[in-house]
C-alpha positions, 0 to 999 in steps of 0.5 A: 693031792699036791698043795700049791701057793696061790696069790691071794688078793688080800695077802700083799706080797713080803717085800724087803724093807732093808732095799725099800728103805730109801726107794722114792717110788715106793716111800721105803713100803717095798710095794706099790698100789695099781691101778686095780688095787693090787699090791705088788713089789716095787719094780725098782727097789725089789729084785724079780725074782725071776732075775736071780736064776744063778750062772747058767742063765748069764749065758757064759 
């Protein structure tokens, strides 16, 4: 039987205080609150982690 991550409602993601320290959309928190009550990274002081794919998706 194969276990996988899930993405609890009650657990806020980790961000990474040292990029959110001086971030003024998310007061140095790393997450935001939406309107549904979620906690997700701040999109602009968190990386995607989809963003960090390495070389090969730089398209040279």
């Amino acid at each position: 039987m194969a276990y996988a991550s899930h993405r609890s409602p009650l657990r806020p993601p980790r961000p990474d205080l040292t990029l959110a320290r001086d971030c003024e959309q998310c007061l140095g928190w790393g997450t935001v609150v939406t309107r549904d009550g979620d906690h997700e990274l701040c999109h602009v002081c968190q990386p995607d982690p989809a963003d960090t794919e390495g070389p090969a998706a730089s398209g040279s």
